[in-house]
Structure formats: structure tokens, C-alpha cells
BABA-775600 format. One record per residue (C-alpha): x, y, z; residue in one letter; residue number from 1. Coordinates in steps of 0.25 Angstrom, whole numbers, plus 2048, in hexadecimal, padded with zeros to 3 digits. Layout:
N
+-----+-----+-----+-------+------+
|   x |   y |   z | filum | mivo |
+-----+-----+-----+-------+------+
|   X |   Y |   Z |     a |  NUM |
...
+-----+-----+-----+-------+------+
***
This chain:
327
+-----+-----+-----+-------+------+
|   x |   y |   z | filum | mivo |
+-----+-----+-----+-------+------+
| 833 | 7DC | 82A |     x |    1 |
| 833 | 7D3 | 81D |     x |    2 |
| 837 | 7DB | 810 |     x |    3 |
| 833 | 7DA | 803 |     x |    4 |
| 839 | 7E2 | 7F5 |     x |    5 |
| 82F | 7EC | 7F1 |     x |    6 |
| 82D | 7EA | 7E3 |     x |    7 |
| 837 | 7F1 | 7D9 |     x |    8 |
| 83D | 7FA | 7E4 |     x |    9 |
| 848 | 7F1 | 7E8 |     x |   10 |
| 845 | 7F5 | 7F8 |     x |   11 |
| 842 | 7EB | 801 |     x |   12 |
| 835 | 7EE | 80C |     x |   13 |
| 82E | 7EA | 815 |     x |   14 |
| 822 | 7E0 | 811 |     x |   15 |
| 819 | 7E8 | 81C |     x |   16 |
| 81B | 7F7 | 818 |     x |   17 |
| 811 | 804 | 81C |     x |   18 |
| 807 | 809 | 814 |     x |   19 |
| 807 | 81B | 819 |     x |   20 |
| 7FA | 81D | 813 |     x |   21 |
| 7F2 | 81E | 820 |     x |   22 |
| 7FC | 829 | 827 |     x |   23 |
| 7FA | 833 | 81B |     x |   24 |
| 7EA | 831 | 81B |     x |   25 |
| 7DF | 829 | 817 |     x |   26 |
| 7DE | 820 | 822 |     x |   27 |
| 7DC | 82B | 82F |     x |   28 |
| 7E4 | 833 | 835 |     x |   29 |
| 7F1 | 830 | 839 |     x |   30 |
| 7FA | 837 | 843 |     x |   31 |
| 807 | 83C | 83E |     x |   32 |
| 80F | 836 | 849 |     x |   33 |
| 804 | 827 | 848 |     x |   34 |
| 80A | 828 | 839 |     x |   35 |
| 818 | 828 | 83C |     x |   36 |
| 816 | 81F | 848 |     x |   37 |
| 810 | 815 | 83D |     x |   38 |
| 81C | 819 | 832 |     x |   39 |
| 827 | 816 | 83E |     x |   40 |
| 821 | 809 | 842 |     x |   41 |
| 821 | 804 | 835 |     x |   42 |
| 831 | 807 | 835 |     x |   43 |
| 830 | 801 | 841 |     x |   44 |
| 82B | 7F3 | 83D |     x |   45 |
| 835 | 7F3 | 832 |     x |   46 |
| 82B | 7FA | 827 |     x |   47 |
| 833 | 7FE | 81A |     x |   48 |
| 82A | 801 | 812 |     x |   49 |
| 81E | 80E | 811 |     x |   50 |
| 814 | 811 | 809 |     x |   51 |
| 80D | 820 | 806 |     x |   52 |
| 809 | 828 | 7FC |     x |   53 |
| 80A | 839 | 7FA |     x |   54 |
| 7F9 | 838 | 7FC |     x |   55 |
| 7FB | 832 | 809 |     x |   56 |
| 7F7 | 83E | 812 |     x |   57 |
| 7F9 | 848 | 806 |     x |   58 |
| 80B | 844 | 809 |     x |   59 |
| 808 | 841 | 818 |     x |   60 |
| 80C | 834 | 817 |     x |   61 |
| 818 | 835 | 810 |     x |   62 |
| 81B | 840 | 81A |     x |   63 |
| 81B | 837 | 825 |     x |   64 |
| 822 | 82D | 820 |     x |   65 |
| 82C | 835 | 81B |     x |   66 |
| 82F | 839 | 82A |     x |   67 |
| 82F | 82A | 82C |     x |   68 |
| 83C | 82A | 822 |     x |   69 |
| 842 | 836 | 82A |     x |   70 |
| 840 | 831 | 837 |     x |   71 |
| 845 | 820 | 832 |     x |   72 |
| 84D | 822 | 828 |     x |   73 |
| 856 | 815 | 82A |     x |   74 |
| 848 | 80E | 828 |     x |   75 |
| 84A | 807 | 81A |     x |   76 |
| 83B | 80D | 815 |     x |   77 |
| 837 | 80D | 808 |     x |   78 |
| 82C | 817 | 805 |     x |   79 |
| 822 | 814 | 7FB |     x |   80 |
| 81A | 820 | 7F8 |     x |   81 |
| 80F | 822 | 7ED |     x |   82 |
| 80B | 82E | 7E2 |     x |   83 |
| 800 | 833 | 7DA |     x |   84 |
| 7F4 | 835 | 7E1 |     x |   85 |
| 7F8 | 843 | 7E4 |     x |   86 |
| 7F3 | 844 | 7D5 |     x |   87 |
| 7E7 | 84C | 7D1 |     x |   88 |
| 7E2 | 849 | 7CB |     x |   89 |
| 7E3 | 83A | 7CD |     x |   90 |
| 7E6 | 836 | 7BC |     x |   91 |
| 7F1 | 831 | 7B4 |     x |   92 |
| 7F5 | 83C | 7AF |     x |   93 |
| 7FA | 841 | 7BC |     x |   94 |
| 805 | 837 | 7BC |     x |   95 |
| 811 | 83D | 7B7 |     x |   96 |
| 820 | 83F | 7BB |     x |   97 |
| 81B | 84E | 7BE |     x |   98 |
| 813 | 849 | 7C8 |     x |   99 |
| 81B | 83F | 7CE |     x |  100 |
| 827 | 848 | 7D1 |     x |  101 |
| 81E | 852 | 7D7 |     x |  102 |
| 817 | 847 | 7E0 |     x |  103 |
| 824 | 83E | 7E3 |     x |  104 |
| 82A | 84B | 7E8 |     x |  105 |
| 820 | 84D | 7F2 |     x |  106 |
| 823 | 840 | 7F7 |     x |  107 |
| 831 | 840 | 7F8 |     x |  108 |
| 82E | 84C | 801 |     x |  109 |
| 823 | 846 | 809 |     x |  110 |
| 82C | 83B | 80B |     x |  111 |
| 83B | 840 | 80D |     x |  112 |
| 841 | 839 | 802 |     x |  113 |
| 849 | 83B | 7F5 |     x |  114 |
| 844 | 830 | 7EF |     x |  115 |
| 838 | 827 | 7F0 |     x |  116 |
| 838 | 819 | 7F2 |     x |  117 |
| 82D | 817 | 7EB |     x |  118 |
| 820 | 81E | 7E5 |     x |  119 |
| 814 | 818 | 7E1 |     x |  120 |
| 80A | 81E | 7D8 |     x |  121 |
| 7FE | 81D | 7E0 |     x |  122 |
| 7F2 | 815 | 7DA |     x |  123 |
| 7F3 | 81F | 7CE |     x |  124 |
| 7E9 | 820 | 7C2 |     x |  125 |
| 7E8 | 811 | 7BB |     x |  126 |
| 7EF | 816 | 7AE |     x |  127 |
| 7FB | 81D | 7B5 |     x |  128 |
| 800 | 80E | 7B9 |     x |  129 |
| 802 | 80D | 7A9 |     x |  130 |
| 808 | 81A | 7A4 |     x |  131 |
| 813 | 819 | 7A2 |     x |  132 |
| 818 | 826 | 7A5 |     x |  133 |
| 815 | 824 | 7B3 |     x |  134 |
| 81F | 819 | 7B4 |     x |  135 |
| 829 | 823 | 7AD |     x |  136 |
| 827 | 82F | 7B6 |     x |  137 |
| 829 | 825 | 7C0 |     x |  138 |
| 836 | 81F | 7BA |     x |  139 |
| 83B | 82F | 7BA |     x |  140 |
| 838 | 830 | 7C9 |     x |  141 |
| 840 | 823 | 7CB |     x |  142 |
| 84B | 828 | 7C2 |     x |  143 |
| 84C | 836 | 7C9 |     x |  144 |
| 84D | 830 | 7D7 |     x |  145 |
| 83F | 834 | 7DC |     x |  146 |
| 83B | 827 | 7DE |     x |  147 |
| 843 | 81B | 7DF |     x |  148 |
| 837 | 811 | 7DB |     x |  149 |
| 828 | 812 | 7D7 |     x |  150 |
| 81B | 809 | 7D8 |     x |  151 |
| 80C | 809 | 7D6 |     x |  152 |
| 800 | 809 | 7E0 |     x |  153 |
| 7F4 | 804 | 7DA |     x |  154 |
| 7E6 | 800 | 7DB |     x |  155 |
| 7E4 | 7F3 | 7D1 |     x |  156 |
| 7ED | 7E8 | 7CE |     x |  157 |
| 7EB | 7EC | 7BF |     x |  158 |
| 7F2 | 7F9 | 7C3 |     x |  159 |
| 7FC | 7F1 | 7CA |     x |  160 |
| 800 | 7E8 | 7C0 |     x |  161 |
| 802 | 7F3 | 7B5 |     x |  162 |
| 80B | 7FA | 7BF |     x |  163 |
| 813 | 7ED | 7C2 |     x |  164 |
| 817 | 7ED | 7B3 |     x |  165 |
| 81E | 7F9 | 7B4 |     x |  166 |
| 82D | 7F6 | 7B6 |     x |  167 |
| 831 | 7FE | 7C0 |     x |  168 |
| 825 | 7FF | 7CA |     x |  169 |
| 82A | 7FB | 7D7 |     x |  170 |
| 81E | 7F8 | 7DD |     x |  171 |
| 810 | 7F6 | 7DE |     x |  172 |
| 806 | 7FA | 7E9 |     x |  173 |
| 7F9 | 7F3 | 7EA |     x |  174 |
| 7ED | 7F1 | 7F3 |     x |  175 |
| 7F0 | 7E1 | 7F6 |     x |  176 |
| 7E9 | 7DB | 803 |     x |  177 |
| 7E0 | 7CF | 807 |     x |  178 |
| 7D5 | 7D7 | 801 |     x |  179 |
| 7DA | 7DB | 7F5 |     x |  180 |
| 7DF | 7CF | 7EE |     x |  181 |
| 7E1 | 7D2 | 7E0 |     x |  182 |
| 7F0 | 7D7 | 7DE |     x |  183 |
| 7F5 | 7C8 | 7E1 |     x |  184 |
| 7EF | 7C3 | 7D4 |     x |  185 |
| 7F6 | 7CB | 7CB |     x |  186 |
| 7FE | 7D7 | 7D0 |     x |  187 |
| 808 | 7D0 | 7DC |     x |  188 |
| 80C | 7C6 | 7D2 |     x |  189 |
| 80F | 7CF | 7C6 |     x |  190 |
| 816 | 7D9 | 7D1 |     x |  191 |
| 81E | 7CE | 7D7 |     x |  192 |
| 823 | 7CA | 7C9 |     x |  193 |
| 827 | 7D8 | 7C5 |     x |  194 |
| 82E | 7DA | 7D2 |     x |  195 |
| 823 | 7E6 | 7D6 |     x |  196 |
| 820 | 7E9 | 7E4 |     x |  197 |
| 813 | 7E8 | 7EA |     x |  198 |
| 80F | 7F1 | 7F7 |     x |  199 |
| 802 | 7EC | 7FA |     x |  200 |
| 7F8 | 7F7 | 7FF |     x |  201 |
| 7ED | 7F8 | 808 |     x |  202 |
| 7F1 | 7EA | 80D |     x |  203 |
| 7E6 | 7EA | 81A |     x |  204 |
| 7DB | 7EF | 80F |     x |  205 |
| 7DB | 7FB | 819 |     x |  206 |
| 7DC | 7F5 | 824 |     x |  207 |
| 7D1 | 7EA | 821 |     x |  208 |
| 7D9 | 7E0 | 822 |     x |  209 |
| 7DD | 7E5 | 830 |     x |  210 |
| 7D0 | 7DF | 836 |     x |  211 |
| 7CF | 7E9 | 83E |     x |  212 |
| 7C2 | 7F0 | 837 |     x |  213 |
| 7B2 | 7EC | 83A |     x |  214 |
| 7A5 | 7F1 | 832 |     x |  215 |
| 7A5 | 7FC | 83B |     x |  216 |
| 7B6 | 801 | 838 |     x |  217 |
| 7B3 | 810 | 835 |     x |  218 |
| 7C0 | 81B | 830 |     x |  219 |
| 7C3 | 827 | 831 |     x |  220 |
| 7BC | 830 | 824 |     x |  221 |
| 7CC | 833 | 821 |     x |  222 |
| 7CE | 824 | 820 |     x |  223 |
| 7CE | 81E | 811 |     x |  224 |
| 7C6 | 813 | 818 |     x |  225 |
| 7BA | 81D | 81A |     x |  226 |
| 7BA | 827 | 80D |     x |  227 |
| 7C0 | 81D | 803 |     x |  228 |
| 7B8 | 810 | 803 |     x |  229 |
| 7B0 | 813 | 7F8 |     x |  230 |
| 7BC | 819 | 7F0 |     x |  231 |
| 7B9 | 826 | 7F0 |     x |  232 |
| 7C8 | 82B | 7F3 |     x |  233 |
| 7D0 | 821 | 7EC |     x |  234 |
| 7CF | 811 | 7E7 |     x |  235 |
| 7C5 | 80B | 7F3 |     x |  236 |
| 7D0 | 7FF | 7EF |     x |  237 |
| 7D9 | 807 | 7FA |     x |  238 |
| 7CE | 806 | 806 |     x |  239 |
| 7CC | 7F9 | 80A |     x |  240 |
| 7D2 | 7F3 | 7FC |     x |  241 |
| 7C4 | 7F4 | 7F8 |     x |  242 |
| 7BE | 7EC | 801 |     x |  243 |
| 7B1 | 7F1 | 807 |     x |  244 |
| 7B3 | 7F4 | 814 |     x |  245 |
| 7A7 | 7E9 | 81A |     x |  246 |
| 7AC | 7E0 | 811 |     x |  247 |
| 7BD | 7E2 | 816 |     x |  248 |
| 7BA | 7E2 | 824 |     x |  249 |
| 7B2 | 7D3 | 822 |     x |  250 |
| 7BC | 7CE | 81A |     x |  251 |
| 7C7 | 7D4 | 823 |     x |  252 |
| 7C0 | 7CF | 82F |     x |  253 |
| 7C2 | 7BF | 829 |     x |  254 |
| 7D1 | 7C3 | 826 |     x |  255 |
| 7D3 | 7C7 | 833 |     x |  256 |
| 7CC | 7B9 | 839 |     x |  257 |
| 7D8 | 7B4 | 831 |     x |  258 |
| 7E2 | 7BA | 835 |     x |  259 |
| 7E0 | 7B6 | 844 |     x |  260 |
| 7EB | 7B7 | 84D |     x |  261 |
| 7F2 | 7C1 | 842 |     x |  262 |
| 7ED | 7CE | 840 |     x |  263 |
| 7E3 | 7D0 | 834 |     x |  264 |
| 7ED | 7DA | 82E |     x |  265 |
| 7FB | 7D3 | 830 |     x |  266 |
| 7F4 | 7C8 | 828 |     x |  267 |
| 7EE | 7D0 | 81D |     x |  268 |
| 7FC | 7D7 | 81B |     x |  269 |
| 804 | 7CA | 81D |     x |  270 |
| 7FA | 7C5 | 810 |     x |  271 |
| 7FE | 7D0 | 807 |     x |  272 |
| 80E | 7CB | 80A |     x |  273 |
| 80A | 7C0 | 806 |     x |  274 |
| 807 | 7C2 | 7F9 |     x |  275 |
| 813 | 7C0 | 7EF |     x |  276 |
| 817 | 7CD | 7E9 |     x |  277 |
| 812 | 7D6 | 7F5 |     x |  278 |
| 820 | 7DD | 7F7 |     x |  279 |
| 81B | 7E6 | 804 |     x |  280 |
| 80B | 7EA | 80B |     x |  281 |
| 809 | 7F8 | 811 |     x |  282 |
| 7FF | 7F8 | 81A |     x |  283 |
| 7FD | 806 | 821 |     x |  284 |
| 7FB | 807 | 832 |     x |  285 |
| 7F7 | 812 | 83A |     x |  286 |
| 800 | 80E | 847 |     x |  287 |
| 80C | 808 | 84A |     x |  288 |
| 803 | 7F9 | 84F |     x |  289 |
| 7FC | 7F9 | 841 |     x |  290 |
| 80B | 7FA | 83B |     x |  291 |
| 810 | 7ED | 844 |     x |  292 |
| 804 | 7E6 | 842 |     x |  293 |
| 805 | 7E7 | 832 |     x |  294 |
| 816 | 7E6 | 832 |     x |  295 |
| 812 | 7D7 | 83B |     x |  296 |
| 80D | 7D2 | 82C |     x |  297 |
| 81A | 7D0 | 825 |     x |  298 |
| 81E | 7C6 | 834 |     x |  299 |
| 813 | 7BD | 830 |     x |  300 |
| 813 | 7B2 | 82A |     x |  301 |
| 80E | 7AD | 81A |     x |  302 |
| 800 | 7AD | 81D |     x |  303 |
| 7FB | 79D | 81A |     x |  304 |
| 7F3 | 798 | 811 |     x |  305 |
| 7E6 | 796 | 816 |     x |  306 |
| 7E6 | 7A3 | 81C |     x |  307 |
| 7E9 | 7A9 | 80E |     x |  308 |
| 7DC | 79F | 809 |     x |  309 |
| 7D4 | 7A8 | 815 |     x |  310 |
| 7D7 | 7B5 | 812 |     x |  311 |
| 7D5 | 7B2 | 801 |     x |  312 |
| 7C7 | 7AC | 806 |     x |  313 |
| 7C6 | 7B9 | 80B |     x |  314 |
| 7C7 | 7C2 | 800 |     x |  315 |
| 7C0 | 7B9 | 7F7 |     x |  316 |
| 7B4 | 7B7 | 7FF |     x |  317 |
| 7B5 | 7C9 | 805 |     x |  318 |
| 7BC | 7D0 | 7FD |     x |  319 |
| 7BF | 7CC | 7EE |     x |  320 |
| 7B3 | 7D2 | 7E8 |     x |  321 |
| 7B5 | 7E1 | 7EE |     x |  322 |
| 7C3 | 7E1 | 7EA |     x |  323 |
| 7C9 | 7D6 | 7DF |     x |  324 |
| 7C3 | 7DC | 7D3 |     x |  325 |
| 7C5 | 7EB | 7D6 |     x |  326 |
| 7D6 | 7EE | 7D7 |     x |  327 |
+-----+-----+-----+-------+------+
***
């Protein structure tokens, strides 16, 4: 597995990583023993890297990947996790050094560690990504040993570029696939120039750009595919990057005629890798095939040029006027 430096961490990952949202909640129920089958395959396939949040399964998440830490401890990990959705309510004013103690704790716990290898704050309120209190109260937690580094989750590339300035964000996670474009314009360049990570999330648009969905995919009503697409429970950004769900599966569906002999998803991933500034994608799984399948991305090779022409001709002709103007 290929490494790249994560940002201002200073810690080497692997470019494909695991993104834990689906074994807290969210997407279906997951067996307890299906997620640490999924965690412990990723180990297997020389993963470094997880991504989770405190909301994730109200801490089951971290829970379970903290017994993956138990169980592996001479696995190299790094554990991204994410804070501040736990507030309510959900305003900037919720963001203090308080607060932040009080929820880093309960991650250190979840998890089993001392310190935390990084925190992000969790696609907070617009204005917290300029208060520059925040940055201090997390300057403090750095300074006491909580944390050892800290980043940013956003929504927009305008939230991502104010965060980018800050000189000591590590990293900044960001939705970034073949149908939602917009972060190469501005944000990977100003990232790579300032030496910030970049985790792209949500890298097979939920699962999309898999292939594997038709006009008649139905999900479970616990599955954020079902209860979210209007952006009732959170940014509709987050489910299907926004894409309506007839017009993804189309789109997807000429992506996938591309792809052939590859698999639709190793392809999709392998084009985020390829974008200069990405430093790691974290595509979720459910079993230990779809962690194989999405590892086989980082062995292939540069995608060519006409290919790339292709799936831009794509987005422009499908996608682009759902998605390019909104985040």
C-alpha cells in the first residue's frame, strides 16, 4: 500500500484509508462482529488510517475501533476522529474549550487512548471556522496533550479555504469525487501550497459511483440514503453529493461503461488519487470484499487522458448543474 503525509501531522498513511461511519449508524444495521470483521480486514490490507466521529452510533463507532486498537496494537493506525455535532444546540457559541474537554474525553474513552491522533470539528456552524477562539481552545488541547493534531470537516470550499489559512490545521476533510468537482479549482491547490491534508469524504458519492444502483435501488428507512435526500437530517451534500438519486444512477451508469474491465468504484477512487493535493480517501465498506475491492485502487495505474476527458464529459453534460454551484 502506497503512502502519503497527512497534511501538517507529520504521519505517513495509507492513500486508501476506512471511513467507520457506516458501522455506528446511518447506513443499516451493522453486526458488531460484520464491523470488526470489516475494521480487521482493513488492517489486513495494510489500511493505516480510520475515520469516525463521537456521533457515529452515539460512540459505537469509536467503541469498536477502539477494540480494534486493543486487539492490533502493533498495526501503525492513526485514528482520525471528529467533534461538535454532540452540540445542542448546533450554534457557534457551543464551541468552547469547555466543551471541547468534555467531548474529547469521551473520545479518548470510546477509543482507549491517551491522546488523540487527530480531531476534527465536524462540519461546525460557518462562523466557527473563523473565531478565533476555536483555534485557541484547540491550540490548549494540543498544548495539554489531549490531542496531538486537529483539522476541519466542512461542507464548501469557502469554509475550506478559510480553514486552510489557519497555521496549524493539519488537515482538511472534504466531499471530492467524480461528481462533485469543485475542490480542485481552488481548495487542493491552496492546500497543497500550505502543506494541509486533504481526506476526501464520501468518495463513491454513497455508493453511486459503485454502479451497482438502478432506478428501482430502495434502503433501509435507518439508512441516510432513504430519510436524508431532501436534507431533512443534515446537508443533502452528505447523500449522494447532492446529486439526485435518477440523475447519479444515469450518470453513474456511463462511468461505469468506462470503467470496463476495472471495477466502477476502483476507478472512481483511483481518480480522487489523482488529483494533486489529495493526501488519503476514506471510502466506508460493509464486508471485508468491499474493503479489497476499494484497497485494489491505490495498485492501479494513473488513469489516461482520454479516460479522464470521458468522465469530465460526464459531469459536465449529468452532473454540474445539481452540484457546482451549491458547496
Amino acid at each position: 500500500m502506497q503512502t502519503r503525509q497527512l497534511g501538517r501531522t507529520g504521519r505517513q498513511v495509507s492513500v486508501v484509508g476506512l471511513g467507520c461511519w457506516q458501522l455506528g449508524a446511518d447506513w443499516g444495521h451493522v453486526d458488531e462482529s460484520d464491523a470488526m470483521a470489516v475494521l480487521h480486514a482493513a488492517v489486513d490490507e495494510g489500511v493505516t488510517f480510520l475515520d469516525t466521529a463521537d456521533v457515529y452510533g452515539d460512540g459505537r463507532s469509536e467503541t469498536l475501533i477502539g477494540r480494534l486498537l486493543a486487539e492490533r496494537p502493533d498495526a501503525g493506525l492513526t485514528v482520525a476522529t471528529k467533534m461538535g455535532r454532540r452540540a445542542d444546540p448546533h450554534v457557534p457559541e457551543a464551541f468552547t474549550l469547555e466543551a471541547f474537554r468534555s467531548w474529547t474525553d469521551r473520545s479518548r474513552r470510546n477509543l482507549g487512548v491517551d491522546r488523540l491522533d487527530l480531531v476534527q470539528l465536524h462540519c461546525p456552524p460557518t462562523p466557527v471556522y473563523s473565531d478565533d477562539r476555536v483555534y485557541d481552545a484547540l491550540d490548549t488541547l494540543v498544548d495539554e496533550g489531549a490531542i496531538a493534531a486537529y483539522g476541519v470537516s466542512v461542507e464548501t470550499c469557502d469554509e475550506a479555504l478559510t480553514a486552510i489559512a489557519r497555521p496549524h490545521v493539519a488537515t482538511v476533510q472534504i466531499i471530492l469525487n467524480a461528481f462533485r468537482r469543485k475542490p480542485i479549482e481552488q481548495v487542493l491547490p491552496a492546500a497543497e501550497a500550505a502543506g494541509v491534508g486533504i481526506i476526501a469524504r464520501v468518495p463513491l458519492a454513497s455508493g453511486l459511483l459503485s454502479g451497482k444502483y438502478d432506478e428501482r435501488t430502495t434502503f433501509a428507512s435507518g439508512d441516510h440514503r432513504t430519510y436524508n435526500r431532501g436534507g431533512d437530517a443534515f446537508d443533502v451534500g452528505e447523500t449522494f453529493s447532492g446529486v439526485p438519486f435518477e440523475v447519479g444512477v444515469r450518470a453513474a451508469r456511463r462511468v461505469t461503461a468506462l470503467a470496463r474491465p476495472r471495477p466502477a468504484a476502483q476507478v472512481a477512487l483511483r481518480w480522487i488519487l489523482d488529483q494533486p493535493g489529495v493526501s488519503i480517501v476514506i471510502p466506508g465498506a460493509r464486508n471485508g470484499d468491499q474493503v479489497r475491492g476499494n484497497v485494489g485502487a491505490a495498485a492501479l495505474e494513473p488513469l489516461d487522458a482520454d479516460l479522464l476527458e470521458q468522465l469530465t464529459a460526464v459531469y459536465d453534460e449529468e452532473i454540474r448543474e445539481h452540484v457546482h454551484g451549491r458547496w
